[in-house]
N, C-alpha and C positions, 0 to 999 in steps of 0.2 A: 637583526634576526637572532633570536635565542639560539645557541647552540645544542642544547639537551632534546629539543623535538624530533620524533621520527621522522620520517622518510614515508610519505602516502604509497611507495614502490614498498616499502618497509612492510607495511602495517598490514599490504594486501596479501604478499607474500607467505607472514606468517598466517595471516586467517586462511588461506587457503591451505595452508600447510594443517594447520587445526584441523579443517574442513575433512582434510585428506585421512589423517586419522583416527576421525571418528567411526569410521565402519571398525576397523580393526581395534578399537580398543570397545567398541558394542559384542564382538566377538568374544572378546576374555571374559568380560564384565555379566554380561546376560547367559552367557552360555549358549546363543545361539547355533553356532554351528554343531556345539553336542548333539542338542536336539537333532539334527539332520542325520547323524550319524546313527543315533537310536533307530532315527525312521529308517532309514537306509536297512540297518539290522532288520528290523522287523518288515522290510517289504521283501528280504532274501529268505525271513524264515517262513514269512506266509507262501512264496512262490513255491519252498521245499514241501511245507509242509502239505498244501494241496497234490503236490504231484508226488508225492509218499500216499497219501490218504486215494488216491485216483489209483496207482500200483494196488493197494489192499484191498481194496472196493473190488478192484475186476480178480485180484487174486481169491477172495471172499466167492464168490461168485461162481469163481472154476471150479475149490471143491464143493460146493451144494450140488454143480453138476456130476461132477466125482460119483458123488452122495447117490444118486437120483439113477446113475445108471448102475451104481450097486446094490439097488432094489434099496437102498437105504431112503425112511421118511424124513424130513426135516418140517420143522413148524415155520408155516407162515407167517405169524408173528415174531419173530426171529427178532433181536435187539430190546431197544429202546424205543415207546412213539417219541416222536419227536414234538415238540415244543409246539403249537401254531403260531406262533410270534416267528420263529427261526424258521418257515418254510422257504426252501428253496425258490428261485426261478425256475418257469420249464425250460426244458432242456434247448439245447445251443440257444442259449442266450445270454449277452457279454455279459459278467457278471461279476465285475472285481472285488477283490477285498482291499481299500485303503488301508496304510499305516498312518494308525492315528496317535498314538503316543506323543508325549511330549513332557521330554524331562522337567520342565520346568510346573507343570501343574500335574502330572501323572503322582499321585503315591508310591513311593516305594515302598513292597511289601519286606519283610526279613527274609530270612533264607527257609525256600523250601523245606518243610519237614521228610523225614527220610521214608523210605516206602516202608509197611507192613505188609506181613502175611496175607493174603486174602483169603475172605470167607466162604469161595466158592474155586473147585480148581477152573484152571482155564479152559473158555470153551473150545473145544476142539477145532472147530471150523476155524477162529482167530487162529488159533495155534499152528494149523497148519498154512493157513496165510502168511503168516508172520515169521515161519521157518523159511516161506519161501523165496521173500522181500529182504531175510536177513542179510545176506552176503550182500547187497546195494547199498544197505545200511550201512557195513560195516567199512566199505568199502571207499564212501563218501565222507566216512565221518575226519582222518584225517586231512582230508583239502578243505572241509568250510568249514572245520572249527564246531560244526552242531552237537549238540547233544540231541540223540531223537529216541523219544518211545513211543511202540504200537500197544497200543490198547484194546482189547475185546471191548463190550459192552458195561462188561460188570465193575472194569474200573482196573484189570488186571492187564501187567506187561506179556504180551505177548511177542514182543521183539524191541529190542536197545542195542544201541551203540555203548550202554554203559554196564552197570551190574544187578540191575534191580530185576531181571528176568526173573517173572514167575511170581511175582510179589504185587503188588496194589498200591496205585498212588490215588484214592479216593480224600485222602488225608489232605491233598493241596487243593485248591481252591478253586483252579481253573481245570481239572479234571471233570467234577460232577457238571458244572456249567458247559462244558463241548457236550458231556455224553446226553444234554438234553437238545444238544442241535447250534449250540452257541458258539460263533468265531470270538476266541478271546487272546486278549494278549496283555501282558501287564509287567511289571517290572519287581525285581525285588535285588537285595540286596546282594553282592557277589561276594561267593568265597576265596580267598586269596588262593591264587596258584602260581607257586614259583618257576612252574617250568612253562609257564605260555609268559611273553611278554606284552601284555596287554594292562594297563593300569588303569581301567576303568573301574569304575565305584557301584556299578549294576550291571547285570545280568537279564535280557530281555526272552520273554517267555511267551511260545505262541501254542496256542492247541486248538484243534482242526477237527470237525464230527469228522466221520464218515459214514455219508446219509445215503441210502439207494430206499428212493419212495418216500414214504411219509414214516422211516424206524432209521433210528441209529445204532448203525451194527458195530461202531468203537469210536477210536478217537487216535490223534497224532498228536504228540505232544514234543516242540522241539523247544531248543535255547541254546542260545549265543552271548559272548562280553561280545559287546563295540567296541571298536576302535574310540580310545580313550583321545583326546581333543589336540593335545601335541602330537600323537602319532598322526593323528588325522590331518595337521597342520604340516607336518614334516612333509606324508608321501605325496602333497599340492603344493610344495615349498615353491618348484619352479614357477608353476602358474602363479602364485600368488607375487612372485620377484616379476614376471612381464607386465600381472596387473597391476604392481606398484610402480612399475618403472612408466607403464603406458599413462598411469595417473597423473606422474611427477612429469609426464611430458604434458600433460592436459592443463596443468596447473602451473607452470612456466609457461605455455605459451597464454593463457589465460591472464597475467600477470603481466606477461610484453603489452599484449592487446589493452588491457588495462592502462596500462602507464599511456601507450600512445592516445588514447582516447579520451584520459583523465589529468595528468601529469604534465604531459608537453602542454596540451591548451593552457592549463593552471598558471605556467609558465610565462606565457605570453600574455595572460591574463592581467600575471603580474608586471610583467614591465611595462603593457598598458595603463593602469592605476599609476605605476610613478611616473611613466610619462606628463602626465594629466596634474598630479601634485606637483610636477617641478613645472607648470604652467605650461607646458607643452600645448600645440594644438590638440581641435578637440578627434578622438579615437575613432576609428571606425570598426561596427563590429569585426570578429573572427571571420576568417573565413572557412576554416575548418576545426569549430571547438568543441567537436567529439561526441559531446554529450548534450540531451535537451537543457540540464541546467546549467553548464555552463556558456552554452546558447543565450541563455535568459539574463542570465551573469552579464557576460558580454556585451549584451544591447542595451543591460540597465548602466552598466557604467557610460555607455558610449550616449546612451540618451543624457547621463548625470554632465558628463563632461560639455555637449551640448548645452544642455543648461547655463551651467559655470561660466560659459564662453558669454552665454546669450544674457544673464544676469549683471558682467564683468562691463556687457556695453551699452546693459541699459542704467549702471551706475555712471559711467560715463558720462552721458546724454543728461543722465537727471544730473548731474554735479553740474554740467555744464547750465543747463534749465534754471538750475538753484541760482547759479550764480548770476546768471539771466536777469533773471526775475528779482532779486535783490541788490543787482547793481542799480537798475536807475533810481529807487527810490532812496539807496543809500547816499548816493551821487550828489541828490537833491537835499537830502538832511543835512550832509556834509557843505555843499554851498550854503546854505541859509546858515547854517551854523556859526561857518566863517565872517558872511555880513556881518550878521547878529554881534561878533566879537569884533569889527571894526571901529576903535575909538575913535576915528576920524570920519565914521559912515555919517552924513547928517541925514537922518530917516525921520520921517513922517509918523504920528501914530497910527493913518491908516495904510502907509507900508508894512509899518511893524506888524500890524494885525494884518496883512497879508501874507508874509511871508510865515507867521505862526499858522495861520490857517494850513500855506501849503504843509508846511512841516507835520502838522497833525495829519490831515491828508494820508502822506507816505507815510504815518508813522501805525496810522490805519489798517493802506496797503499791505506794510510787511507784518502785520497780526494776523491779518486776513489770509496771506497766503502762509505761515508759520501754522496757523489749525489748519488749512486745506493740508499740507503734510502731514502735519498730526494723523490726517483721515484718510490719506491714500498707505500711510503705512501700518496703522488700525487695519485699514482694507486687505493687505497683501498679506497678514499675517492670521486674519480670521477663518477658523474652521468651524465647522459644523459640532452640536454639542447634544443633538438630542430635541435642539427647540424648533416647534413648528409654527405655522400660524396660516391663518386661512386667508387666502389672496384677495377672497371678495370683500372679507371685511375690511382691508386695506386700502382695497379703492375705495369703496363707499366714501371710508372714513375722510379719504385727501378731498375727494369730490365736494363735502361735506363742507369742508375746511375752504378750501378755496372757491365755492361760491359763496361764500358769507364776505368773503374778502372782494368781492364782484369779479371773479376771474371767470371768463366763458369756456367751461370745462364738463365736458360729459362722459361719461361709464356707460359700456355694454359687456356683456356676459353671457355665456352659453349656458347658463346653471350652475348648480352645485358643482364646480370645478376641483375641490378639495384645498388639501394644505402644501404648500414648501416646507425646506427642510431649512429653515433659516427664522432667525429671532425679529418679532415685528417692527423692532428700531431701524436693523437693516434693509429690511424690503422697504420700509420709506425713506430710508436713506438713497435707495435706490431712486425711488419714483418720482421724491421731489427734487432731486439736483436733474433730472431729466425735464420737468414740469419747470424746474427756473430757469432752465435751460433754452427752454421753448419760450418763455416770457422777455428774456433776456435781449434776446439774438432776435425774436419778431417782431412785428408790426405790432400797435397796441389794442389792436381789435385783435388779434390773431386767435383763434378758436385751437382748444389739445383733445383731444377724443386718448381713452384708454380702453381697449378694449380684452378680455381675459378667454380665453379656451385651453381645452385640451388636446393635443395632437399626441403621435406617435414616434418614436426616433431610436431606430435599431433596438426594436422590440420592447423600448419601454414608454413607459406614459410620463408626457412632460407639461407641466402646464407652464401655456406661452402668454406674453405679456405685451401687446401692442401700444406703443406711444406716441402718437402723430401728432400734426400740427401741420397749419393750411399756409406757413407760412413760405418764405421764395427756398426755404431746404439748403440743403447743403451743395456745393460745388463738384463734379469730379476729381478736382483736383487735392482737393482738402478732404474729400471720403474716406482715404487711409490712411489718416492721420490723424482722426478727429478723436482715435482713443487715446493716443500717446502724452504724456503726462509736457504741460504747460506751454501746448497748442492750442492758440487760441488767434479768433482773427477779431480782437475786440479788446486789445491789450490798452487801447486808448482809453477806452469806456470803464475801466476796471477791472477788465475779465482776465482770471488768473491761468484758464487752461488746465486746470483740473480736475475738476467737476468730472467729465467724462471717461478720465482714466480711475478713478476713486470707484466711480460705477463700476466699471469691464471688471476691475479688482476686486470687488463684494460679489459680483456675479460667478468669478471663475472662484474663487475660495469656496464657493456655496455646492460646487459641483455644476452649474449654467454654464450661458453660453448668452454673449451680446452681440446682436449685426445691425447694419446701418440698412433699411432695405431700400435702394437705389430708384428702385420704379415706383415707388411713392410722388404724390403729387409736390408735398412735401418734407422736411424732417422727420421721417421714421424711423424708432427705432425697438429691435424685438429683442425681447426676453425670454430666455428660456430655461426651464428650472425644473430638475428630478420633481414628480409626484410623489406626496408621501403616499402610502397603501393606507385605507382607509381602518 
């Protein structure tokens, strides 16, 4: 094991630890939380600024009545018309003003220009409203920090918390926009004051008609700095230390949970694989491994080691097979040999030429069976490549073949059946060790029928491959065995016993499947092989 690799407890720790900080460094970075504090600002100055503007409106209203019972006229047309874009809702009905600001696409304008003289003195009726409103004004303005002025119609203060009584702010921008009926609010740049501790970089500005009917009789214009983003971080310091400690417990236990679920299994994981390398028996999955993949992990190893085991004994079997199957013709070479070099043997020439015959014989034999290995380990290592080929042509073609050879062999077919997914040399590799199979082992009348369709097999389309033969069939006893490589009950007659494990082997490498089918009359056996999609 490398010693420089992290720790997967390591690796998840810190990503969550990342994970974790990413809100609070979105906070510095974007400015987000500013933003909140703008709008916050600006939903206290719209609250003030309505129920300043609501005080003026009904103070407005009590002197025209003043007015009205001192024989005094006033004009109905009184203000401002108001805008038809900016009409009110009728009365009692909810009607808020969102704070929409948002420092990050909002303009910041410069600093408000200073008020002028106005060109008309102030109307009286504001004036006396606005004497009356004034003590709440001025009274308020030390606890929230506002700046607020009342405005008549014509653009003139008619009451302030600051100094510009009596003078005209038509010059700013959001002035002439209320006095047509418009809720405005916008941002500009703030003048340094040393004696409030506030270090924000703007100053938010809200101005309020005050509308009674379809005329605007003035306007409210207030402003406030925000709480600049570390003050605003400091007075939430506590909550922000619970929410990061609540985090840091979410993300420790998040990481325990992890590890048991990921870690431990991983663990066992691994000393199941060196068990199984140091030839261990074979593994059996997890039984609690956390996760779907190392679930899948787990059964692939434990299937792989299965394998190893199942592969380890069928090398066995075949070495011993091998050895089988090349003792007695070696046995045989090996005696004739020995005569052969007897200077005292007195032999005949047609001994001699017997015993050459046998020697050629066995020497046939182990050629014979040296290619059938050839072809059962071609067999066990061939995969599919892409090459198809049409199965009827394939019958036809053997049918073709060995009736010219006078073999009594017939073909049926359900139609156009389609292609395999395997190379034409192999499917007759297939079909004729099956066909010498049946010629081999029967009677010499014995009749082979092949017959080809399509069926279904857990939803997909397979074309199957019948090969019978009327002859006395197979044994129960020898039925599960007749695939296993150099079983054979005809070892006398030359038969090598491989032929039909060569088959199973071309068939399962193809992605098929071969059975022996028992309630046949006689030797049948089926093939079954993926359809290619046409």
């Amino acid at each position: 094991m490398k010693l420089g690799r992290p720790r997967l407890r390591s690796i998840l720790l810190v990503v969550n630890l990342v994970v974790l900080l990413l809100p609070l460094g979105g906070i510095a970075v974007f400015r987000l939380y500013e933003t909140e504090l703008v709008k916050q600002t600006e939903a206290s100055l719209i609250g003030q600024g309505t129920l300043v503007a609501s005080m003026f409106r009904v103070e407005m209203a009590r002197q025209f009545d003043l007015a009205l019972d001192q024989g005094e006229a006033w004009d109905l047309a009184y203000g401002n018309p108001l805008d038809p874009q900016f009409t009110p809702r009728e009365k009692d009905v909810y009607d808020p003003i969102p704070p929409r600001l948002d420092i990050a696409t909002e303009p910041i304008l410069p600093q408000g220009r200073d008020a002028v003289p106005p060109q008309h003195p102030p109307d009286i009726f504001a004036k006396a409203a606005g004497d009356a409103i004034m003590p709440v004004i001025i009274s308020s303005r030390n606890t929230t920090l506002t700046g607020t002025r009342v405005l008549d119609y014509q653009g003139t203060v008619v009451a302030s918390s600051g100094t510009e009584m009596n003078e005209s702010l038509l010059v700013r921008e959001e002035v002439p926009r209320a006095l047509k009926g418009e809720h405005v609010s916008l941002l500009r740049e703030r003048e340094q004051d040393p004696s409030i501790g506030r270090q924000s970089r703007v100053r938010v500005f809200v101005a309020i008609p005050v509308i009674y009917g379809n005329r605007v009789w003035g306007a409210v214009v207030l402003s406030r700095t925000p709480l600049d983003l570390n003050k605003g971080l400091y007075l939430i310091r506590w909550h922000l230390l619970e929410a990061g400690a609540i985090l840091l417990g979410v993300v420790l236990l998040v990481t325990t949970l992890t590890t048991l679920a990921i870690s431990r299994p991983m663990k066992r994981l691994v000393r199941q694989a060196e068990q199984v390398a140091s030839g261990g028996e074979g593994a059996a999955p997890l039984k609690h491994p956390g996760t779907r993949e190392v679930a899948q992990l787990s059964e692939a190893l434990s299937g792989m080691a299965a394998t190893l085991s199942q592969r380890a004994e069928q090398t066995r079997v075949f070495a011993n097979n091998v050895s089988h199957g090349f003792k007695t013709p070696l046995t045989s070479l090996s005696a004739s040999v020995e005569l052969l070099r007897d200077p005292d043997l007195d032999m005949s020439d047609e001994e001699r030429a017997r015993f050459l015959e046998m020697m050629e014989s066995d020497i046939t034999r182990l050629d014979h069976l040296v290619k059938r290995l050839m072809e059962l380990a071609k067999a066990d290592t061939t995969e599919r490549k892409g090459e198809t080929v049409d199965a009827i042509l394939v019958l036809e073609s053997l049918e073709e073949k060995y009736r010219n050879q006078g073999r009594d062999i017939s073909v049926s077919h359900s139609g156009n059946i389609g292609k395999v997914g395997m190379a034409r040399e192999s499917l007759e590799s297939i079909l004729v060790n099956l066909l010498e199979n049946a010629w081999f082992h029967g009677p010499e009348d014995v009749q082979v029928c092949m017959e080809a369709g399509v069926d279904f097999e857990d939803e997909e389309e397979r074309v199957v491959i019948r090969v019978s033969d009327n002859g006395p069939g197979i044994s129960p006893g020898n039925a599960s065995r007749v695939f296993n490589p150099f079983f054979t009950t005809a070892a006398q007659s030359g038969g090598s016993g491989m032929g039909l494990s060569i088959v199973a082997s071309l068939v399962k490498s193809h992605g098929g499947a071969i059975t022996l089918d028992q309630d046949a009359p006689g030797a049948c056996f089926v093939i079954s092989l993926p359809r290619m999609p046409a």
